[in-house]
N, C-alpha and C positions, 0 to 999 in steps of 0.2 A: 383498538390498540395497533400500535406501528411498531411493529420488529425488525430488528437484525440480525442479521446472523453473516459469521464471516469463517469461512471455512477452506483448507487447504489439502494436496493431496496427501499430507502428513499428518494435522492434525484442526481441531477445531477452537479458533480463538474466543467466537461468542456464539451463543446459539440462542434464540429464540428470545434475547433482551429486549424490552420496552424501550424506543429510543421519542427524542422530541426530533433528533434532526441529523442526518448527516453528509458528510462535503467526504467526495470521492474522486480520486485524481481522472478524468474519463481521458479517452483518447484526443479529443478536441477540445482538452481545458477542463478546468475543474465544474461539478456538480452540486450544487446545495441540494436537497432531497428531502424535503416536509412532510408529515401526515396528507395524504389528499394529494402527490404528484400524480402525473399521468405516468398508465405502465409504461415502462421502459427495461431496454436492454439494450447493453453497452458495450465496450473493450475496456479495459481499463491501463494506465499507462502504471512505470513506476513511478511512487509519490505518497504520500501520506492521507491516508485516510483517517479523515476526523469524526467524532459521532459523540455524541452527550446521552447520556443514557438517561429514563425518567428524571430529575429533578438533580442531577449531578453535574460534574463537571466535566469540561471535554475532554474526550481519550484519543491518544493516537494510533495506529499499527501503520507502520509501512509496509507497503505492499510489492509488488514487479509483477508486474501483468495479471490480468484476468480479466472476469464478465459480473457484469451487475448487471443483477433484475431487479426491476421496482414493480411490485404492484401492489394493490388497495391495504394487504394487512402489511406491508416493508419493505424489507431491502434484503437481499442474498445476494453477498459478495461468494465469488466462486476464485482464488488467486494461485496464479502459480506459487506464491513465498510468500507470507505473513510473519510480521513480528512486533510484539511489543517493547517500552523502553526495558522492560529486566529483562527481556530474553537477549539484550544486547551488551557486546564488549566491545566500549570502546575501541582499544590495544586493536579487536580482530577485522571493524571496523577499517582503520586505517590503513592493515598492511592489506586488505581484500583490495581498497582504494590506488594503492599506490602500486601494488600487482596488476591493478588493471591497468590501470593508466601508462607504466611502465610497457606492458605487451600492446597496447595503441603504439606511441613512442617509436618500437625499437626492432618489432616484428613485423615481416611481409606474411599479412591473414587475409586468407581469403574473406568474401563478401559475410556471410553467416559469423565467420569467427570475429571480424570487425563488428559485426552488430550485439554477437554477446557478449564481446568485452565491454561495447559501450553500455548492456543491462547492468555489466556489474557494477561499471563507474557510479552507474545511475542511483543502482541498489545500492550500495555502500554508504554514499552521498545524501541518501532519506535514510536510512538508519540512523548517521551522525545526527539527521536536522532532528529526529523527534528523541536522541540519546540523550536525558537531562542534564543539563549546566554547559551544553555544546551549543553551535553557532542552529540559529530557527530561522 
């Protein structure tokens, strides 16, 4: 059996699920992940994580940063932020988007702050794409 499990410092999104397959945003581009990959361990970027559970259909969670392990029995995603499409508002979505982008824009930030404003554009920006009847 091949599992996943996707877990956060808040809480746990999937734990110990039967999967056929999953695509994980890595640091150098995305990952497809089959039964039978070689171990690995990764970064992961912000971006959408996709995975098909036994005989179902595809699920998404956006993710922002973290570490995948792959080995023989799966997958453990370890993410700074996880979410699925109900755990999301569109409305909070937007103005997280436009607060960020706005502080890029129109503020002098230092090095750190310019890069965590550009996580949040990023996270915002994957929330929207897997928010259903919004722009994929």
């Amino acid at each position: 059996m091949f599992k996943l499990t996707i877990v956060t410092p808040e809480k746990r999104l999937v734990i110990d699920q039967e999967i056929d397959e999953v695509t994980v945003p890595g640091f150098k581009g995305e990952l497809n992940i089959l039964p039978g990959h070689a171990p690995l361990i990764t970064t992961l970027e912000t971006g959408v994580l996709r995975y098909k559970l036994k005989g179902e259909t595809e699920q998404k969670v956006a993710i922002s940063w973290g570490y995948c392990q792959v080995n023989p029995q799966g997958v453990n995603i370890l993410a700074e932020y996880a979410a699925v499409p109900m755990d999301l508002q569109l409305e909070e979505l937007k103005k997280a988007l436009a607060a960020a982008e706005l502080k890029l824009s129109t503020e002098s930030l230092t090095d750190e702050q310019w890069a965590e404003a550009q996580r949040e554009v990023a996270k915002a920006r994957t929330g929207m794409e897997i928010f259903p009847g919004t722009w994929s």
